[in-house]
C-alpha positions as CSV (number, residue, x, y, z in Angstrom):
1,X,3.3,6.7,0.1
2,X,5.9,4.2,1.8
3,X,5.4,0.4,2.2
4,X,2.3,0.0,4.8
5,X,0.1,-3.0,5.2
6,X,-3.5,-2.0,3.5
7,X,-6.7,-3.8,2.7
8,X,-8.1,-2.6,-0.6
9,X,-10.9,-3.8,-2.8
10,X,-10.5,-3.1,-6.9
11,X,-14.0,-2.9,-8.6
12,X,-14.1,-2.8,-12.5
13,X,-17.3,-0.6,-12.6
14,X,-20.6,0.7,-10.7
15,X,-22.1,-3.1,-9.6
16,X,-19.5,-4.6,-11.7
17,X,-17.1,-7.6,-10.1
18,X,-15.1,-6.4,-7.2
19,X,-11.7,-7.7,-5.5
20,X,-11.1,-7.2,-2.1
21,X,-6.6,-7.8,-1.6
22,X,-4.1,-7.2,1.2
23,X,-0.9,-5.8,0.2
24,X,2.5,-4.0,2.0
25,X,2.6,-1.7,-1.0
26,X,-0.7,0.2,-2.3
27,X,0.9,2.1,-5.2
28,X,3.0,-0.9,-6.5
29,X,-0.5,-3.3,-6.1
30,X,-2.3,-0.6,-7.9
31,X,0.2,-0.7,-10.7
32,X,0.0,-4.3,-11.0
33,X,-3.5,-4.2,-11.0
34,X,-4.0,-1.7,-13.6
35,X,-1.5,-3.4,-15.7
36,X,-2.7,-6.5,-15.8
37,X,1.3,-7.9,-14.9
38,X,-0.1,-10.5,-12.4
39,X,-2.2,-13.3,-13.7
40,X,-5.5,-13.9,-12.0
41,X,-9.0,-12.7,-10.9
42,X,-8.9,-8.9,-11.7
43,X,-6.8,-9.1,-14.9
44,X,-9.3,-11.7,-16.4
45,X,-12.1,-9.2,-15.5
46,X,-10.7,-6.3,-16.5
47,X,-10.7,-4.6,-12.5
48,X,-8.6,-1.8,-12.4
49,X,-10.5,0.8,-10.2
50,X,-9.5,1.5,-6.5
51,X,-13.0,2.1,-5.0
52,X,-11.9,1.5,-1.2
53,X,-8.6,1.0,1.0
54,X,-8.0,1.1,4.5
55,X,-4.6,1.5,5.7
56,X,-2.9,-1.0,8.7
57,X,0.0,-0.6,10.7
58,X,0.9,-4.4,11.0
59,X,0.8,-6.5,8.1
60,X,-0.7,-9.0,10.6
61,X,-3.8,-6.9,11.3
62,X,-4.1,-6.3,7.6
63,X,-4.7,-9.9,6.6
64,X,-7.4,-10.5,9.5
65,X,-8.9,-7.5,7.8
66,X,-8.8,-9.2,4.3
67,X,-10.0,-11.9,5.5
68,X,-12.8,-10.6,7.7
69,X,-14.0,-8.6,4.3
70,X,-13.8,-11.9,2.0
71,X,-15.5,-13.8,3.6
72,X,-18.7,-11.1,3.5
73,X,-21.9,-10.9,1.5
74,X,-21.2,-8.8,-1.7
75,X,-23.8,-6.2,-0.6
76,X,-21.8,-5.9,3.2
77,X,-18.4,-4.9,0.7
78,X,-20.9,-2.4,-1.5
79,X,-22.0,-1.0,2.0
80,X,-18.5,-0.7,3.0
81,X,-18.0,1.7,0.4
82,X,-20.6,3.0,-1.2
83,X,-21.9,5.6,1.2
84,X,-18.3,7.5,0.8
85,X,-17.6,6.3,-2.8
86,X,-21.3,5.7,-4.3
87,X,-20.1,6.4,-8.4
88,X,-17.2,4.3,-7.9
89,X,-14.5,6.7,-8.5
90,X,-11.2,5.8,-9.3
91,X,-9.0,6.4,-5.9
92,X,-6.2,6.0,-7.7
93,X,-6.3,9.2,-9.0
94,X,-6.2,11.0,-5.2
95,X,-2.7,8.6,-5.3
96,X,-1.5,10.0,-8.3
97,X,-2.4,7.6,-11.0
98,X,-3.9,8.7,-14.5
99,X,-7.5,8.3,-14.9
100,X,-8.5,5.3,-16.3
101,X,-9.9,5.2,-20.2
């Protein structure tokens, strides 16, 4: 996958806390994510599951995106994806990441 603007949201587990990020790179972000390199929300809380992206082709209209998703109730972000991705299944993996432990 080459650098493309995405919106993506990280949950850690089913109903467990959620991140919703913008990025130009989905498999670096991931990475980062799932390492824990970058200080903040999801390495605190341990989220490191892809549950939903949605991929941009301006980095402008990705950011509207993020921002139109932040500032939603929790249960409109659940709705987003939870009638594709219900269980919460790790993405990543259709990316080409190892499962998660």
């Amino acid at each position: 996958m080459e650098k493309q603007p995405a919106v993506y949201i990280m949950g850690k587990f089913r109903n467990g806390a959620i991140y919703t990020g913008v990025t130009s790179n989905l498999l670096q972000r991931v990475y980062q994510h799932r390492e824990g390199v970058i200080d903040g929300f999801t390495k605190r809380h341990g989220v490191k599951r892809l549950v939903w992206f949605e991929m941009h082709e301006t980095m402008e209209s990705a950011i509207l995106r993020e921002k139109q998703i932040k500032n939603w109730k929790r249960k409109w972000k659940l709705a987003l994806f939870e009638d594709d991705n219900h269980t919460w299944r790790d993405l990543a993996e259709d990316l080409g990441f190892d499962p998660l432990d």
